[in-house]
N, C-alpha and C positions, 0 to 999 in steps of 0.2 A: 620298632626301632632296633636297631643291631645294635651289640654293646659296644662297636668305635664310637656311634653315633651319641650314644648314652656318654661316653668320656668325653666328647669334644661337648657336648652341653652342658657338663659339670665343671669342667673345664672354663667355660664360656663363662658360665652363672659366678666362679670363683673371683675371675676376672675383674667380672664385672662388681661385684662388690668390694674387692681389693682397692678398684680404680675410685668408686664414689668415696671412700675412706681419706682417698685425696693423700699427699707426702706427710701429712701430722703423724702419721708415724713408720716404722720402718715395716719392710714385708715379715721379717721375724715377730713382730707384736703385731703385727694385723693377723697371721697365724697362729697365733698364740688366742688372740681374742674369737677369732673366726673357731677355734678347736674348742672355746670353751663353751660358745655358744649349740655346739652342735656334737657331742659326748665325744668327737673323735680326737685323735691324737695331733698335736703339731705337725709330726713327720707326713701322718697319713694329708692332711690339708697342702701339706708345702706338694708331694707326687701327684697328687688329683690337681692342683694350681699348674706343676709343670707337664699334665700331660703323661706322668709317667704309668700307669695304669690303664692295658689293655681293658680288662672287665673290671666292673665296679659290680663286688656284692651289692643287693641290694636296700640293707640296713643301711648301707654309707649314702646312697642314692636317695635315700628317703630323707637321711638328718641336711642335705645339701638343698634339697628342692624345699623343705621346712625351711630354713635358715635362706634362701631366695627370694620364696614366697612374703617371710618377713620383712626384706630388705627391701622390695618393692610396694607393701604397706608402707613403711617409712620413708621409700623415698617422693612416694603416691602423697601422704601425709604434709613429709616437707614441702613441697612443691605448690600445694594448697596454700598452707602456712605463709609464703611466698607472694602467692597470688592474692589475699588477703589482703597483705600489708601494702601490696603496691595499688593494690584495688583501693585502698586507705587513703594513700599517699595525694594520688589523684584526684578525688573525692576532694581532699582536704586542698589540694590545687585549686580546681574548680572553683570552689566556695571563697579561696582567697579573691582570686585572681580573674576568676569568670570561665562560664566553660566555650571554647571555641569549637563552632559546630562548622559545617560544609561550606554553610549558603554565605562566609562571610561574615557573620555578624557575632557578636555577641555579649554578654550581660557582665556590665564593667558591674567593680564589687558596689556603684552606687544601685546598680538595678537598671539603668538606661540603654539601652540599646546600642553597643558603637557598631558601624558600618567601616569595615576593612574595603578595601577597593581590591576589584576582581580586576583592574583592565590592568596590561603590562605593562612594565615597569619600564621608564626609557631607555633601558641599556638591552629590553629584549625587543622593545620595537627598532631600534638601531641595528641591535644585530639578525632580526628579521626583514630587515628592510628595503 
């Protein structure tokens, strides 16, 4: 990797974590928290964010791809976390409600079978017609 290439992925990776942080707070405390997590300075975080940095030693390079690689456990995490609850939601639908499968039918909350109708509705046979 050539060291532009190294700056525009540091770059990217900073970006990119700025941006999951979402407007709760401003880019000065996202730099402020982003520096603390990773031993470097504000400043140096806010030049590496804007690109201002031809070569990146690579102590700086290492504490960015550490603090990266975090932020995508956690957002890998969240996302689970996510998928869980709405995996939950559903579940807890179903079991209300009944769960509706392909072929039409399905298991009202008494246990009976209801049968939805597959043929078209009058206003698609009209306007197929």
């Amino acid at each position: 990797m050539t060291p532009e290439a190294i700056a525009q992925q540091v770059q990217m990776q900073l970006h990119e974590i700025v941006e999951a942080k979402g407007s709760r707070s401003g880019l000065k405390q996202t730099f402020a928290s982003i520096a603390r997590k990773t031993g470097l300075t504000d400043g140096q975080i806010k030049r590496l964010f804007y690109g201002e940095w031809s070569v990146i030693p690579a102590h700086i390079f290492l504490s960015v791809e550490r603090l990266y690689r975090n932020h995508l456990d956690q957002m890998r995490a969240q996302a689970e976390h996510q998928a869980a609850l709405y995996r939950a939601r559903s579940e807890e639908w179903d079991r209300k409600w009944g769960d509706y499968s392909s072929n039409g039918t399905s298991a009202s909350p008494a246990g009976v079978p209801v049968v939805r109708s597959t043929a078209p509705s009058i206003s698609e046979s009209l306007h197929n017609g």
